[in-house]
mmCIF file as gemmi writes it, N, C-alpha and C atoms, coordinates in Angstrom:
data_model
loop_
_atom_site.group_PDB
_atom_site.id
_atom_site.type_symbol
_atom_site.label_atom_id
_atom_site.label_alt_id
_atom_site.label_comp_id
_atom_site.label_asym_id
_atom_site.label_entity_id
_atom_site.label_seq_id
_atom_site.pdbx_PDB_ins_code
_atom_site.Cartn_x
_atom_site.Cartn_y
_atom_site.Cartn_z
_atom_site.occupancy
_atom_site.B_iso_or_equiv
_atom_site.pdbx_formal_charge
_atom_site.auth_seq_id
_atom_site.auth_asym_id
_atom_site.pdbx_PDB_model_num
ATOM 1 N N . UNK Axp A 1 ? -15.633 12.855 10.237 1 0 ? 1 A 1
ATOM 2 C CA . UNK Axp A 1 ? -14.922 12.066 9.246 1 0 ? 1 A 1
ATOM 3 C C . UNK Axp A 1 ? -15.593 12.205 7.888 1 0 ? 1 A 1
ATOM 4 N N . UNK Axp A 2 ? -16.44 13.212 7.627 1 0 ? 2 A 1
ATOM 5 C CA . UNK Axp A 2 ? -17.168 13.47 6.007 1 0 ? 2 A 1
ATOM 6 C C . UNK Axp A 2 ? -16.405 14.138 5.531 1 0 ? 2 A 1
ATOM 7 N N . UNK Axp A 3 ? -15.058 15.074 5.893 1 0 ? 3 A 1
ATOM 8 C CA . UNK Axp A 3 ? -14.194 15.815 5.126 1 0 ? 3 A 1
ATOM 9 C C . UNK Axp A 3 ? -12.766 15.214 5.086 1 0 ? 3 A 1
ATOM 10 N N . UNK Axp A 4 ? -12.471 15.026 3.925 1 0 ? 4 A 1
ATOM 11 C CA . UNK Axp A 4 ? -11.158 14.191 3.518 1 0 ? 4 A 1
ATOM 12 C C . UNK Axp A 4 ? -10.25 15.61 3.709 1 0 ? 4 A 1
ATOM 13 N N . UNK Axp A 5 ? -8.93 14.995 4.144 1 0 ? 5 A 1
ATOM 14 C CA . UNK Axp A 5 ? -8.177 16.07 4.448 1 0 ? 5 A 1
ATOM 15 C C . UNK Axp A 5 ? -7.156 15.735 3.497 1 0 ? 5 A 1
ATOM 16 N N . UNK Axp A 6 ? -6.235 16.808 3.661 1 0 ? 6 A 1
ATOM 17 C CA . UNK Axp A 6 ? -5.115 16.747 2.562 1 0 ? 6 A 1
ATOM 18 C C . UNK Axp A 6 ? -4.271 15.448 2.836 1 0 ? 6 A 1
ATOM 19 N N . UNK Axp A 7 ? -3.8 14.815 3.73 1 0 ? 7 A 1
ATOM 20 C CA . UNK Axp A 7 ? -3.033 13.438 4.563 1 0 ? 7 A 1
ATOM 21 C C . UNK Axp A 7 ? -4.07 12.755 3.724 1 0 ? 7 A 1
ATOM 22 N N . UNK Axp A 8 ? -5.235 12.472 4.023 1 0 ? 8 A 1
ATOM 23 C CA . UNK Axp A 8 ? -6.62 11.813 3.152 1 0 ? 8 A 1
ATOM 24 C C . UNK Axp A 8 ? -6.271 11.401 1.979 1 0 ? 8 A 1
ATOM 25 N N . UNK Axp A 9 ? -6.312 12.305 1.014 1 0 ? 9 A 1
ATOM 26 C CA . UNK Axp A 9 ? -6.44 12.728 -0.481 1 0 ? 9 A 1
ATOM 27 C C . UNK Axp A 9 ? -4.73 12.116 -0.879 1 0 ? 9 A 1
ATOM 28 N N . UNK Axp A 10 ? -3.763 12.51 -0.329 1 0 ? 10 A 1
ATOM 29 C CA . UNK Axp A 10 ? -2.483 11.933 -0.816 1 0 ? 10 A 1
ATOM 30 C C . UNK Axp A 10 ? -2.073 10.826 -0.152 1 0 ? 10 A 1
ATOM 31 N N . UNK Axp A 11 ? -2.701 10.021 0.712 1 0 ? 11 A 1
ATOM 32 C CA . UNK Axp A 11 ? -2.565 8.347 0.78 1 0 ? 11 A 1
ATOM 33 C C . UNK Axp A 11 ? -3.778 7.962 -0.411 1 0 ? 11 A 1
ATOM 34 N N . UNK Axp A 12 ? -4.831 8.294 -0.537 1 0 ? 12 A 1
ATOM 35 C CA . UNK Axp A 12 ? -5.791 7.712 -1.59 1 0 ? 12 A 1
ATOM 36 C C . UNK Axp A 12 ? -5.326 7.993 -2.582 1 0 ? 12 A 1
ATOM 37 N N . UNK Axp A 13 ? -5.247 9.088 -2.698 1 0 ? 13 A 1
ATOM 38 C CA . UNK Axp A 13 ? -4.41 9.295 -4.375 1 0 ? 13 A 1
ATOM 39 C C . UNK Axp A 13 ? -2.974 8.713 -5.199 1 0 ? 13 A 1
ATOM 40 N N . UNK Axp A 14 ? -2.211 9.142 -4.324 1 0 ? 14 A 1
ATOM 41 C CA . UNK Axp A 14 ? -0.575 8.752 -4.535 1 0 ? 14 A 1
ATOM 42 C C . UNK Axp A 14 ? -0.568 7.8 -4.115 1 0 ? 14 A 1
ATOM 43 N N . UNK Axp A 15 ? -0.9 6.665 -2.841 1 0 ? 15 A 1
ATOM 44 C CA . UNK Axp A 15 ? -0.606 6.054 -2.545 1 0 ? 15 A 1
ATOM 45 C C . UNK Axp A 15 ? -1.116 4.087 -3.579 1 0 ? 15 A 1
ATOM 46 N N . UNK Axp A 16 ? -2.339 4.78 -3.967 1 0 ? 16 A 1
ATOM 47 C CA . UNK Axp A 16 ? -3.221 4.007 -4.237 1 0 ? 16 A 1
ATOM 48 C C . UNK Axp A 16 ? -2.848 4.085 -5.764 1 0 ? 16 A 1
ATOM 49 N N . UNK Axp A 17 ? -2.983 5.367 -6.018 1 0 ? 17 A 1
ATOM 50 C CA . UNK Axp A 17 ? -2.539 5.441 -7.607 1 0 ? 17 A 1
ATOM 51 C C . UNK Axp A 17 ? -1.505 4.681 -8.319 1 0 ? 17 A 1
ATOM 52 N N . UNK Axp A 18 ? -0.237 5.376 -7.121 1 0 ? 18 A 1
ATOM 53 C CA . UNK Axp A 18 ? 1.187 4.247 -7.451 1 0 ? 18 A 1
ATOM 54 C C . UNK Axp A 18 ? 0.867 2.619 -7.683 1 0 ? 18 A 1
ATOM 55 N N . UNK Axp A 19 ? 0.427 2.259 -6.326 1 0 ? 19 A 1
ATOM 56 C CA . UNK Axp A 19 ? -0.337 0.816 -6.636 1 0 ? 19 A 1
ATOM 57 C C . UNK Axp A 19 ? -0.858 0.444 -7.807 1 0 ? 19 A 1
ATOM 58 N N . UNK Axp A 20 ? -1.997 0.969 -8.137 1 0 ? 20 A 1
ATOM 59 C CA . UNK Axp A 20 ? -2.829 0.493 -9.504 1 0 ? 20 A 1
ATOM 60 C C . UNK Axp A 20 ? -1.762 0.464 -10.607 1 0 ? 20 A 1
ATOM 61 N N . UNK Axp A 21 ? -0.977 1.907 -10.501 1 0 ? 21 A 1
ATOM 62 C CA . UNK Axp A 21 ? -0.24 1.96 -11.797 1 0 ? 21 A 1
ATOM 63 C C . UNK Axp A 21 ? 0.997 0.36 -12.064 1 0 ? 21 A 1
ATOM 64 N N . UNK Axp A 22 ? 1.474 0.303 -11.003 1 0 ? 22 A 1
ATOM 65 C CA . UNK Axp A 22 ? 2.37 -0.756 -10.573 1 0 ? 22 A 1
ATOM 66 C C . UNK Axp A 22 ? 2.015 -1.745 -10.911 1 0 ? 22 A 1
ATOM 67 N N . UNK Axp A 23 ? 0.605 -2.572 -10.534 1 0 ? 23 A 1
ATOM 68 C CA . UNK Axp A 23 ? 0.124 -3.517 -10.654 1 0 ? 23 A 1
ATOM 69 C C . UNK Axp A 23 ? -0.697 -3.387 -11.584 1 0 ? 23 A 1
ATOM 70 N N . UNK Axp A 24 ? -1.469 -2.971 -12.307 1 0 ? 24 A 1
ATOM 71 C CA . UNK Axp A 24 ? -2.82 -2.944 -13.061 1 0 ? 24 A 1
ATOM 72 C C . UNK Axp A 24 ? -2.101 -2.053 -14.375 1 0 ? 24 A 1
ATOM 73 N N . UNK Axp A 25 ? -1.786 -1.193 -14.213 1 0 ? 25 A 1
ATOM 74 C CA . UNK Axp A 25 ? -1.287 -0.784 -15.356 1 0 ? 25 A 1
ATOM 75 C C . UNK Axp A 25 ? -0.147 -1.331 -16.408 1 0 ? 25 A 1
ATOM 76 N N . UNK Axp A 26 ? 0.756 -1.318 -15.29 1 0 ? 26 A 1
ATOM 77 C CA . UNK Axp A 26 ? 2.263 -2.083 -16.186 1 0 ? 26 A 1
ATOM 78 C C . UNK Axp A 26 ? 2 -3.357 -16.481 1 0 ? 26 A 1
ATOM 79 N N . UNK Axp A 27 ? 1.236 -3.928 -16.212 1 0 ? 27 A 1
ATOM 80 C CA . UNK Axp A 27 ? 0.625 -5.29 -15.915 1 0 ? 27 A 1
ATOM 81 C C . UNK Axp A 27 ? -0.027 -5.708 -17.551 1 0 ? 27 A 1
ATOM 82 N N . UNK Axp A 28 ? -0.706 -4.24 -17.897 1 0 ? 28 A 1
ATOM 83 C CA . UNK Axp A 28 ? -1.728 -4.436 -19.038 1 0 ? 28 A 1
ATOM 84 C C . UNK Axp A 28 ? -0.752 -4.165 -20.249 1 0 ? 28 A 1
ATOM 85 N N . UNK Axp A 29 ? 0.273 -2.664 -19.581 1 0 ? 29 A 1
ATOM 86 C CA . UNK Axp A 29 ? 1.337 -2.735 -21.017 1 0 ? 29 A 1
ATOM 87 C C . UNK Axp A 29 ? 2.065 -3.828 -21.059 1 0 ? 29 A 1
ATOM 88 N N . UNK Axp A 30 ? 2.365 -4.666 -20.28 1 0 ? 30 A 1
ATOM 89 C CA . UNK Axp A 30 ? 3.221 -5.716 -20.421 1 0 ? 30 A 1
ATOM 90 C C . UNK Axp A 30 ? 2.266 -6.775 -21.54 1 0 ? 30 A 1
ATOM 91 N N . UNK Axp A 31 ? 1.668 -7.055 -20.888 1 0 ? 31 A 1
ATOM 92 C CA . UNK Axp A 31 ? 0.322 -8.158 -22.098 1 0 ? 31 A 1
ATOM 93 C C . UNK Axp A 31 ? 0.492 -7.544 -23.02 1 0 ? 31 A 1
ATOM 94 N N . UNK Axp A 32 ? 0.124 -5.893 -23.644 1 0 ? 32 A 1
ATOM 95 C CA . UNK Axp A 32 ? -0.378 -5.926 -25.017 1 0 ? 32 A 1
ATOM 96 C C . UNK Axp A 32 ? 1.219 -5.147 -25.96 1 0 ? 32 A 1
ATOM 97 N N . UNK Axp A 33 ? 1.665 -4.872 -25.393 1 0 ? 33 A 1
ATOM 98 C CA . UNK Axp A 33 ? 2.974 -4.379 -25.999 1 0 ? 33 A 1
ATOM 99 C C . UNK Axp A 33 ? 4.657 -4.976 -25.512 1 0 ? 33 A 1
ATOM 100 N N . UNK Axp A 34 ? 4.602 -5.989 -24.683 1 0 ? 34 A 1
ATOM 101 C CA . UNK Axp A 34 ? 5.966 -6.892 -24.283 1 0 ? 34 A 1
ATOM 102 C C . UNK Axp A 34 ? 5.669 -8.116 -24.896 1 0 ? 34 A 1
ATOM 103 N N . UNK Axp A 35 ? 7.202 -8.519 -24.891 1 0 ? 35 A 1
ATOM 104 C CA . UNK Axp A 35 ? 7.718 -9.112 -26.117 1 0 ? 35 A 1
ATOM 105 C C . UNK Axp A 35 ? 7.225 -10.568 -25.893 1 0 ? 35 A 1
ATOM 106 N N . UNK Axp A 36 ? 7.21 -11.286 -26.665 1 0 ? 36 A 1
ATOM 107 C CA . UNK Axp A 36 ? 6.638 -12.762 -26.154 1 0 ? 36 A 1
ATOM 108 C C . UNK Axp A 36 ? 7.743 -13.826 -25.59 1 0 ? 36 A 1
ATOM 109 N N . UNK Axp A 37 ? 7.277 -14.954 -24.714 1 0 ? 37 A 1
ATOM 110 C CA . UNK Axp A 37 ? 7.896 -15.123 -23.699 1 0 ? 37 A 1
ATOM 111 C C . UNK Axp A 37 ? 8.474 -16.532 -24.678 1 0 ? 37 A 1
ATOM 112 N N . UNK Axp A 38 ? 9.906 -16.914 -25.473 1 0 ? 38 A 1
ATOM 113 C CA . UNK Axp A 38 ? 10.022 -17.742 -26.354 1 0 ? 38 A 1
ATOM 114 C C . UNK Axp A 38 ? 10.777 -18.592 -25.158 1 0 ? 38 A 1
ATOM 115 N N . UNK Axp A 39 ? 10.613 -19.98 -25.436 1 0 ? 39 A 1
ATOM 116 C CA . UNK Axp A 39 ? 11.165 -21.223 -24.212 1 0 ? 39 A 1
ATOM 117 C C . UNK Axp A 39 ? 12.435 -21.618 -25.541 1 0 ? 39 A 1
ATOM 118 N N . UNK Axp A 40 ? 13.725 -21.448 -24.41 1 0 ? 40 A 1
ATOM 119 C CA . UNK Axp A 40 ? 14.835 -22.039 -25.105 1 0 ? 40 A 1
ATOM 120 C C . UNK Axp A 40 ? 14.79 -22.903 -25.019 1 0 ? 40 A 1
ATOM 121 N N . UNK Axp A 41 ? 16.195 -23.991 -26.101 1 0 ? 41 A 1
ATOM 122 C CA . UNK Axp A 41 ? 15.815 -25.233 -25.75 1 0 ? 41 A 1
ATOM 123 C C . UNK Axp A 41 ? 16.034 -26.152 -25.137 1 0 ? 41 A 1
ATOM 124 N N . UNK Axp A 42 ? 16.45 -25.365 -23.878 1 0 ? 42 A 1
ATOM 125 C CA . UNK Axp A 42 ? 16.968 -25.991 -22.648 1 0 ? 42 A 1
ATOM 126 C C . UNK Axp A 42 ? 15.176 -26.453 -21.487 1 0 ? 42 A 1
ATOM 127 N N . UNK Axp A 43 ? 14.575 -25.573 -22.006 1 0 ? 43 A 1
ATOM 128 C CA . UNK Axp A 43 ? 13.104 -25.412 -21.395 1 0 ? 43 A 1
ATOM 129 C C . UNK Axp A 43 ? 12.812 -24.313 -20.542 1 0 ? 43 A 1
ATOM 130 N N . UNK Axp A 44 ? 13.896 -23.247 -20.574 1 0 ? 44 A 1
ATOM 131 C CA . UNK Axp A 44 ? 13.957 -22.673 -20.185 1 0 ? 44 A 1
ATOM 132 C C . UNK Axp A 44 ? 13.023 -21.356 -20.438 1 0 ? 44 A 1
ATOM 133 N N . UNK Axp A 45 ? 12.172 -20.475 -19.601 1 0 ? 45 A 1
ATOM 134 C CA . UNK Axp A 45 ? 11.571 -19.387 -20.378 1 0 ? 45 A 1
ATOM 135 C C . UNK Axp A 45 ? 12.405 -18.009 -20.807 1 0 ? 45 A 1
ATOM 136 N N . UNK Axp A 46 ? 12.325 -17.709 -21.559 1 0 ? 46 A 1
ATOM 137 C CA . UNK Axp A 46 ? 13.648 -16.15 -21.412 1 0 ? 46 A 1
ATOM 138 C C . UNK Axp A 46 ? 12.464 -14.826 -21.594 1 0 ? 46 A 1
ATOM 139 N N . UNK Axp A 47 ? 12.88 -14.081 -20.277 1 0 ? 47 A 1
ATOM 140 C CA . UNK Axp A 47 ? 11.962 -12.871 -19.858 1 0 ? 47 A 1
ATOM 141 C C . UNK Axp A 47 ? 12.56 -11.545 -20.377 1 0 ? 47 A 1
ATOM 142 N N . UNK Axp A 48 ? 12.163 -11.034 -21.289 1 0 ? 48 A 1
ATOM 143 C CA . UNK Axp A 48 ? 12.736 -9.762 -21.755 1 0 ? 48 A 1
ATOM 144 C C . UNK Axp A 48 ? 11.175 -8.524 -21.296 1 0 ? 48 A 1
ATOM 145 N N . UNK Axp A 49 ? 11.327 -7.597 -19.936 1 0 ? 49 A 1
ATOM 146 C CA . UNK Axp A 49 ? 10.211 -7.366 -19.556 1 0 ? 49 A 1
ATOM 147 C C . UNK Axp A 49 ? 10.041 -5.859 -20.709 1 0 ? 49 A 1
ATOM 148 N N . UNK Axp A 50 ? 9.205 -5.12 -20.844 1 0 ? 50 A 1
ATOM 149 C CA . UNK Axp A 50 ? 8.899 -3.936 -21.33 1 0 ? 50 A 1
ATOM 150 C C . UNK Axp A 50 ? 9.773 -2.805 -20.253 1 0 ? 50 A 1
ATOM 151 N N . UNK Axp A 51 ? 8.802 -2.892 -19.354 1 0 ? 51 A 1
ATOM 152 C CA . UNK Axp A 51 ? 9.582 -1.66 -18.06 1 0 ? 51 A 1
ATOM 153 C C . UNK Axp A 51 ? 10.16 -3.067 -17.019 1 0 ? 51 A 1
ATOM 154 N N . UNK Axp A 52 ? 11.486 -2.398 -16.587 1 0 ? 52 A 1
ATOM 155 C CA . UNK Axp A 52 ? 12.115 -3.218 -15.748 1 0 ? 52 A 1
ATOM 156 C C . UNK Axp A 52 ? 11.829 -3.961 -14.721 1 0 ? 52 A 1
ATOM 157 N N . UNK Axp A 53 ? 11.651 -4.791 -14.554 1 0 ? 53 A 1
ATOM 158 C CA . UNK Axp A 53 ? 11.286 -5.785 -13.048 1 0 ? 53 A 1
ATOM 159 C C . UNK Axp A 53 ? 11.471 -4.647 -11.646 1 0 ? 53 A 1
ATOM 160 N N . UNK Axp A 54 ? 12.539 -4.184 -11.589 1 0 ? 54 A 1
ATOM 161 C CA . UNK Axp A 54 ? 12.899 -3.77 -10.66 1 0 ? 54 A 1
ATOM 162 C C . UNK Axp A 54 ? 11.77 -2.155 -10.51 1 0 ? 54 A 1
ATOM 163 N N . UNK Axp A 55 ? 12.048 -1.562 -11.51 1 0 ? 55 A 1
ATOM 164 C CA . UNK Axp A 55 ? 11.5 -0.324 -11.355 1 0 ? 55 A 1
ATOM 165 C C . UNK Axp A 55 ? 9.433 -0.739 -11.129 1 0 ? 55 A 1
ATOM 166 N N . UNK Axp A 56 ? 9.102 -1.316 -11.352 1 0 ? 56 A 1
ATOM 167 C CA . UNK Axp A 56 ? 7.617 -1.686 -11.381 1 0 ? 56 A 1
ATOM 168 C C . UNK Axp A 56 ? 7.696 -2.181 -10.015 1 0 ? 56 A 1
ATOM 169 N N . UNK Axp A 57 ? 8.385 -2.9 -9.48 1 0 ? 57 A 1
ATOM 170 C CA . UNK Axp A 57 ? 8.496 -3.352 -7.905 1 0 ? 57 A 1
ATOM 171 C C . UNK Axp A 57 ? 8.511 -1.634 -6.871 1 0 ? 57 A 1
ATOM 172 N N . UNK Axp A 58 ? 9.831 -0.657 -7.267 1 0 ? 58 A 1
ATOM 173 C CA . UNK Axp A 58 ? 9.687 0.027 -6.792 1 0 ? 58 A 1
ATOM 174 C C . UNK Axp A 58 ? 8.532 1.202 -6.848 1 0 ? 58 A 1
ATOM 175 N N . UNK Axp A 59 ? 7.955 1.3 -7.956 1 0 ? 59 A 1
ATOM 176 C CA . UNK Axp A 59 ? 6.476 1.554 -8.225 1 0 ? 59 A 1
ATOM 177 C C . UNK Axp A 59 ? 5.733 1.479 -6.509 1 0 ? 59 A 1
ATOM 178 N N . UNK Axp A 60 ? 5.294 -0.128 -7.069 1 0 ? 60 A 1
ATOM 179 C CA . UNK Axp A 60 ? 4.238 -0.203 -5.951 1 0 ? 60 A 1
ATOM 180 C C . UNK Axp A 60 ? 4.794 -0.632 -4.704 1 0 ? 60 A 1
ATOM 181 N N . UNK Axp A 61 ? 6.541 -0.618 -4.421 1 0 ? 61 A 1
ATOM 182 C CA . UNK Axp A 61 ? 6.887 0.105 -3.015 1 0 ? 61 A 1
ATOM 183 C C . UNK Axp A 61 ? 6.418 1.064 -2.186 1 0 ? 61 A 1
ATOM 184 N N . UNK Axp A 62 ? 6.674 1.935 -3.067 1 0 ? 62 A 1
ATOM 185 C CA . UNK Axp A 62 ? 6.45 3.475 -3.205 1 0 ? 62 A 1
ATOM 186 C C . UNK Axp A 62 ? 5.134 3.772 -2.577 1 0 ? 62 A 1
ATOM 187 N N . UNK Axp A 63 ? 3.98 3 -3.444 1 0 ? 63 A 1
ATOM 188 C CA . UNK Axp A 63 ? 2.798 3.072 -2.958 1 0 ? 63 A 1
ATOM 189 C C . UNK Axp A 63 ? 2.584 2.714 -1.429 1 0 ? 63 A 1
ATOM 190 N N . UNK Axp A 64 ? 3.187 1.612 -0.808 1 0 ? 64 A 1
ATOM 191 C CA . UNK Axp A 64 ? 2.857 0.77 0.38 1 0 ? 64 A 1
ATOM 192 C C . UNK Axp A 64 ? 3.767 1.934 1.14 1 0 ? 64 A 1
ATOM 193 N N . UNK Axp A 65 ? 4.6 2.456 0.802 1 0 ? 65 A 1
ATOM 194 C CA . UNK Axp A 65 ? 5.403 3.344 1.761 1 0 ? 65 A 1
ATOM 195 C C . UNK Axp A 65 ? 4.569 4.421 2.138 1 0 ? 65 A 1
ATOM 196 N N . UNK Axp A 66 ? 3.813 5.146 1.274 1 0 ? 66 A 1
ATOM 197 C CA . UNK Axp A 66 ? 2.729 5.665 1.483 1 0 ? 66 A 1
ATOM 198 C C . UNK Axp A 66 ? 1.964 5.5 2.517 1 0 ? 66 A 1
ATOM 199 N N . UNK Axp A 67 ? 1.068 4.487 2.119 1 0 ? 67 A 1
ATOM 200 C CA . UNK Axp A 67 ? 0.319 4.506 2.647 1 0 ? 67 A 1
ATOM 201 C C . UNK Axp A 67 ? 0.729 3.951 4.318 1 0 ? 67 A 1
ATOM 202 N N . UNK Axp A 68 ? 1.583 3.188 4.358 1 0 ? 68 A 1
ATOM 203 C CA . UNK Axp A 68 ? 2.37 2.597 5.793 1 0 ? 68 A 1
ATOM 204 C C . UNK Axp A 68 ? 2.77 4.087 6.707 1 0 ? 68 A 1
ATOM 205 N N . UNK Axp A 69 ? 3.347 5.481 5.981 1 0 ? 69 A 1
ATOM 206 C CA . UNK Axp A 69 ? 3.266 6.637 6.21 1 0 ? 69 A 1
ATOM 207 C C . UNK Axp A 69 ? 2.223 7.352 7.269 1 0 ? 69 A 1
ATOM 208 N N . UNK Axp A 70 ? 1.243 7.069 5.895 1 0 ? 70 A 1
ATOM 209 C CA . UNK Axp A 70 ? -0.749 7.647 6.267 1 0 ? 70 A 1
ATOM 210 C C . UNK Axp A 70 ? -0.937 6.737 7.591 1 0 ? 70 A 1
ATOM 211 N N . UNK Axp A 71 ? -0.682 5.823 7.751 1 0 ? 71 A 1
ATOM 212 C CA . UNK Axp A 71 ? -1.422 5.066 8.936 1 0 ? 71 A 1
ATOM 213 C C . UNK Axp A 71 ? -0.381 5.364 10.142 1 0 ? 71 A 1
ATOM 214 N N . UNK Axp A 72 ? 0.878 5.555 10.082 1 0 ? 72 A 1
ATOM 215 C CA . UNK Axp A 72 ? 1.853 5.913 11.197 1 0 ? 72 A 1
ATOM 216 C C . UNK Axp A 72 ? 0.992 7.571 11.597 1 0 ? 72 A 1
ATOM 217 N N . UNK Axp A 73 ? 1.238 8.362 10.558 1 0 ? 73 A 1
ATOM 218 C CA . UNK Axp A 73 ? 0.209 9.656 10.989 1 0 ? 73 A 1
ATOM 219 C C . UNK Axp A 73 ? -0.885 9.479 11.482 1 0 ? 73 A 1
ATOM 220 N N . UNK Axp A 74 ? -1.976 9.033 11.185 1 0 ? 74 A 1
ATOM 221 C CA . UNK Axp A 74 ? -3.363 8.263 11.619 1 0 ? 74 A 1
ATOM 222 C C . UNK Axp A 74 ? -2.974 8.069 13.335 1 0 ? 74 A 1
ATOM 223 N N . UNK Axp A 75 ? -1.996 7.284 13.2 1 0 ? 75 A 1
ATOM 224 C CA . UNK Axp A 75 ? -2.178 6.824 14.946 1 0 ? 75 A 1
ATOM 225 C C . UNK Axp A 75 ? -1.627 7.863 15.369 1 0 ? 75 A 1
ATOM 226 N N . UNK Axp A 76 ? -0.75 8.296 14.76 1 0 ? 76 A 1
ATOM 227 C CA . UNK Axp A 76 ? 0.019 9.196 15.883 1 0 ? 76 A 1
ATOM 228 C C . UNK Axp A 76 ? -0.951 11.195 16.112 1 0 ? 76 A 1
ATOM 229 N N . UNK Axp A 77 ? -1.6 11.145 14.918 1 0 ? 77 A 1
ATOM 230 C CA . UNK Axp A 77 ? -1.9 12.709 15.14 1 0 ? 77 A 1
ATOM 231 C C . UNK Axp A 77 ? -3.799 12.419 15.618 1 0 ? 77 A 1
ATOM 232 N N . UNK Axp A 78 ? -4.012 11.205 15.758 1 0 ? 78 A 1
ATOM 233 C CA . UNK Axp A 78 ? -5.622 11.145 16.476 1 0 ? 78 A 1
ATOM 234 C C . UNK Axp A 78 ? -5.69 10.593 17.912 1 0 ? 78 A 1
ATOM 235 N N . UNK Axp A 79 ? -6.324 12.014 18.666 1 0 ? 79 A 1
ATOM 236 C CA . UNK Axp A 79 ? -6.024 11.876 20.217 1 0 ? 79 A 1
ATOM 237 C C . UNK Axp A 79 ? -6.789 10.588 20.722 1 0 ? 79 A 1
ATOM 238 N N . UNK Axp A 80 ? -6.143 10.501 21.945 1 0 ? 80 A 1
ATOM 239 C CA . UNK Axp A 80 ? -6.59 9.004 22.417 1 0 ? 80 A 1
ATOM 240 C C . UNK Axp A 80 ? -8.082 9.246 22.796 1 0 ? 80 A 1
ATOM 241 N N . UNK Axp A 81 ? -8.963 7.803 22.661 1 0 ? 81 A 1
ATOM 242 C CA . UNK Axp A 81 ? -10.402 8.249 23.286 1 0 ? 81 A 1
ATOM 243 C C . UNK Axp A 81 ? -10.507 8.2 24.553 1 0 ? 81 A 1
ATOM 244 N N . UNK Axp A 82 ? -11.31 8.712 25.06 1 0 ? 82 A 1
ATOM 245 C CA . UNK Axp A 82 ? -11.772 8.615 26.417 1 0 ? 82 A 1
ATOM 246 C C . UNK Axp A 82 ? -12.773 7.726 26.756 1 0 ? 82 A 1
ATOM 247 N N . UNK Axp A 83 ? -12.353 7.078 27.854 1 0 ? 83 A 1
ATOM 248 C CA . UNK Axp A 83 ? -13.616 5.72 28.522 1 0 ? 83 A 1
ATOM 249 C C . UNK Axp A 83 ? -13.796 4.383 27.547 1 0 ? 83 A 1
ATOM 250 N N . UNK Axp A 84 ? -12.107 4.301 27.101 1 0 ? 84 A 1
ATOM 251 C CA . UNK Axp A 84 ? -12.191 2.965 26.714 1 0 ? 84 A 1
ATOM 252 C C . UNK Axp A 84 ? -11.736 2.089 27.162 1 0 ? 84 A 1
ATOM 253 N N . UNK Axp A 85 ? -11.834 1.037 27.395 1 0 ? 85 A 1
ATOM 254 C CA . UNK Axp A 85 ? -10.905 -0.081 28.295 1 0 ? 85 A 1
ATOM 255 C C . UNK Axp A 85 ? -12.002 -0.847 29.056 1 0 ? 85 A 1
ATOM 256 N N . UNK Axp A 86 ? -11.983 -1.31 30.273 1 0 ? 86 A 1
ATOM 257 C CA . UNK Axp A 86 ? -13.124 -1.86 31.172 1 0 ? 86 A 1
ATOM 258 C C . UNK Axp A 86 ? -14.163 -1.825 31.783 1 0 ? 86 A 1
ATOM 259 N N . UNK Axp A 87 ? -14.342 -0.217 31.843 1 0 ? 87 A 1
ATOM 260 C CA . UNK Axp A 87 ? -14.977 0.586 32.23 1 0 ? 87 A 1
ATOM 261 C C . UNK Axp A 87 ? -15.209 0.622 34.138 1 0 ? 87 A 1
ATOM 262 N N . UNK Axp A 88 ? -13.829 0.083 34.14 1 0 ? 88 A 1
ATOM 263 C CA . UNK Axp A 88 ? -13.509 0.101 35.701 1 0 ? 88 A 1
ATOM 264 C C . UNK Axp A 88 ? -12.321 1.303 35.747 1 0 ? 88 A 1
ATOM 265 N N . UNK Axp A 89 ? -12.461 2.252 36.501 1 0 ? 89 A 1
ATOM 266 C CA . UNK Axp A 89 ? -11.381 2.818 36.614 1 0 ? 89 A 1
ATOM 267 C C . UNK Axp A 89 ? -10.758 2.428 38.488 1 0 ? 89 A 1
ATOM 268 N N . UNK Axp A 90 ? -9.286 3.626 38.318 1 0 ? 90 A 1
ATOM 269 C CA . UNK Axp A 90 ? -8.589 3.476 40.139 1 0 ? 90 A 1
ATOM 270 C C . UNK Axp A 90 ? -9.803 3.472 40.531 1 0 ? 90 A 1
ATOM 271 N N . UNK Axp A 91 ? -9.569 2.883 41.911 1 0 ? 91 A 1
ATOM 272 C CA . UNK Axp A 91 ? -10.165 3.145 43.536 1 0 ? 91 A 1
ATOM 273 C C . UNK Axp A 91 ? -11.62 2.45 42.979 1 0 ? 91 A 1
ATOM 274 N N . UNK Axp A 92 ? -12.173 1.993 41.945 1 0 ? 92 A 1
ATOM 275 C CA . UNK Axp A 92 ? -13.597 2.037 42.025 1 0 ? 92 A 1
ATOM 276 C C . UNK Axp A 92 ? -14.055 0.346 42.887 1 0 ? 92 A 1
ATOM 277 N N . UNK Axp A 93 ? -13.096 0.209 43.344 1 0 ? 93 A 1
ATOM 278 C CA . UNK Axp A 93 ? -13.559 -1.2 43.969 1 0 ? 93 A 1
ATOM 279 C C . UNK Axp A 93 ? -13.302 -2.277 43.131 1 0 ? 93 A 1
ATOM 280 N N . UNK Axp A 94 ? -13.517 -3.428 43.995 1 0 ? 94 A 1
ATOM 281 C CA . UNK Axp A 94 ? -12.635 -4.753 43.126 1 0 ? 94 A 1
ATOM 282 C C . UNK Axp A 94 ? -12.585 -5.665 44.035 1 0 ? 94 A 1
ATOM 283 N N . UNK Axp A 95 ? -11.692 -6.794 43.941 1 0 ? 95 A 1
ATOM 284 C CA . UNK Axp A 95 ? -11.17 -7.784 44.782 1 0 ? 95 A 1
ATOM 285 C C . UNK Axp A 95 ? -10.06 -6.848 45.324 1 0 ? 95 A 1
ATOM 286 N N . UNK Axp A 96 ? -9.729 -6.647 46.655 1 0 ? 96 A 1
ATOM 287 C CA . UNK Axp A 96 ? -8.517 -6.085 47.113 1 0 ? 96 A 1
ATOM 288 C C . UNK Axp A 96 ? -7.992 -6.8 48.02 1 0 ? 96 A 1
């Protein structure tokens, strides 16, 4: 497990990247370049976002799809171990 494999590198990268960008990034353009949040005078807040609600959601979808991906591969392409469980196997005696 000291060599990252290509499956490796594109759940950490893409998967993680999408994330940050999603959350941490759009997050920061929103603070320093979206518009300010003026309360009508109903009390209401009115949200005019920079990048769309929706598309920043599918962002860090994207990411979790990923990585939900990487871990379906994970289980499925790493062979099962051997001599795990009770360490009783058949026939070895017991209550019978």
């Amino acid at each position: 497990m000291s060599e990252l494999t290509t499956a490796d590198r594109i759940a950490m990268y893409g998967g993680g990247g999408l994330v940050l960008i999603g959350v941490v990034g759009i997050g920061v353009l929103e603070m320093l370049l979206g518009s300010p949040h003026p309360v009508s005078g109903e009390g209401q807040i009115v949200h005019e976002a920079l990048v769309p609600l929706e598309m920043r959601s599918y962002v860090i979808l994207l990411g979790f799809l990923i990585w939900g991906l990487y871990a379906v591969y994970k289980v499925a392409a790493s062979p099962p171990r051997r001599g795990t469980g009770t360490g009783r196997g058949v026939g070895t005696g017991g209550d019978d």
